[in-house]
C-alpha positions as CSV (number, residue, x, y, z in Angstrom):
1,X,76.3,148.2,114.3
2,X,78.1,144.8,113.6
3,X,76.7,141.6,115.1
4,X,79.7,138.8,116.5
5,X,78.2,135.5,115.2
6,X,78.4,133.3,118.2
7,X,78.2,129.6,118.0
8,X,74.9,128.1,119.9
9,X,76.9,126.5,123.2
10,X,78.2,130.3,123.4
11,X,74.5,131.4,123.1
12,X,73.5,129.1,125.5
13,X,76.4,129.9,128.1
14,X,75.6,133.3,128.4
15,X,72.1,132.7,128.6
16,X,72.7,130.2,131.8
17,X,73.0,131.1,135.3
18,X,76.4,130.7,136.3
19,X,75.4,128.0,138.6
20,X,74.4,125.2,136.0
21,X,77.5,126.6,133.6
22,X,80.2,124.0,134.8
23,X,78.4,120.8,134.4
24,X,77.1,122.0,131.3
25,X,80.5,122.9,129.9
26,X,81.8,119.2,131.5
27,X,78.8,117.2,129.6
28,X,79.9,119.1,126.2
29,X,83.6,118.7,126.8
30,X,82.7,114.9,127.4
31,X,80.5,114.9,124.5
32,X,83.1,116.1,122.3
33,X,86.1,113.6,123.5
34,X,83.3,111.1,123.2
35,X,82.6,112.1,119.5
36,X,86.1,112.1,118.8
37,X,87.0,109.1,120.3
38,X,84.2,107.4,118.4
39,X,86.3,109.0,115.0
40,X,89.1,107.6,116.3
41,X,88.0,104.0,117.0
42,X,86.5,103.6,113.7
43,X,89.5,104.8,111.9
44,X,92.0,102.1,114.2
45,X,89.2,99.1,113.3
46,X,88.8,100.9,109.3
47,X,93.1,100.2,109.5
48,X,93.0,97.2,111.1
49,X,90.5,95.8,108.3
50,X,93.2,96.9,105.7
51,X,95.9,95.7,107.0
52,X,94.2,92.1,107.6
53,X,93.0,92.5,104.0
54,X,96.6,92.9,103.0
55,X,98.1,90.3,104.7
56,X,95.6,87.6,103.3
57,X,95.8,89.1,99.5
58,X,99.9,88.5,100.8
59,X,99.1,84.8,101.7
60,X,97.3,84.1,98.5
61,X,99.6,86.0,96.3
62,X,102.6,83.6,97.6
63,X,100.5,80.4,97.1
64,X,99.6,81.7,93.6
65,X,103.0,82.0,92.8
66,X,104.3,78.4,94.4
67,X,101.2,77.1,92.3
68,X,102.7,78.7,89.3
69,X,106.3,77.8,89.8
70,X,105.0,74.2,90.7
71,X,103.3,74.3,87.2
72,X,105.9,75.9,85.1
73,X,109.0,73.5,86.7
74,X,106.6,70.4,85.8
75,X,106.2,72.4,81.9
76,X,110.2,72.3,81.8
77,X,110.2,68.9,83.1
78,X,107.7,67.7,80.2
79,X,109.4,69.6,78.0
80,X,112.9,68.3,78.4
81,X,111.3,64.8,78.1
82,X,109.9,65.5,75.1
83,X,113.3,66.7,73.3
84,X,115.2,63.8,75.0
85,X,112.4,61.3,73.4
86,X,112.6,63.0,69.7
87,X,116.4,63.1,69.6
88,X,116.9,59.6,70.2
């Protein structure tokens, strides 16, 4: 004899009269959509986090490089002073 392994909302199904079986089967569907919706809604907010992250590590990067451009172009500009002073 071989015993089908049945999952406890099956269990509980059969064991129902046939009556209360509907809502029941409603409140678990609803449960489940809820539970899954839940999933869902975390994972949107969990993207929307990283993509916000992104954008401002974006937003710094491109200040951090005018900052550096500003400070290298005023290197050159020192620079060429400099050679222009000691050639003269």
């Amino acid at each position: 004899m071989t015993a089908m392994p049945i999952t406890t909302r099956d269990y509980e199904l059969r064991r129902t009269p046939e009556s209360v079986v509907p809502s029941e089967l409603n409140e678990i569907k609803v449960k489940e959509t809820s539970e899954m919706l839940l999933h869902e809604e975390l994972a949107k907010a969990r993207i929307q986090e990283l993509e916000e992250s992104f954008r401002e590590a974006r937003i710094r990067g491109s200040v951090r490089s005018a900052r550096a451009a500003r400070r290298w172009s005023k290197l050159a500009q020192w620079a060429s002073e400099r050679a222009h002073r000691h050639q003269h």
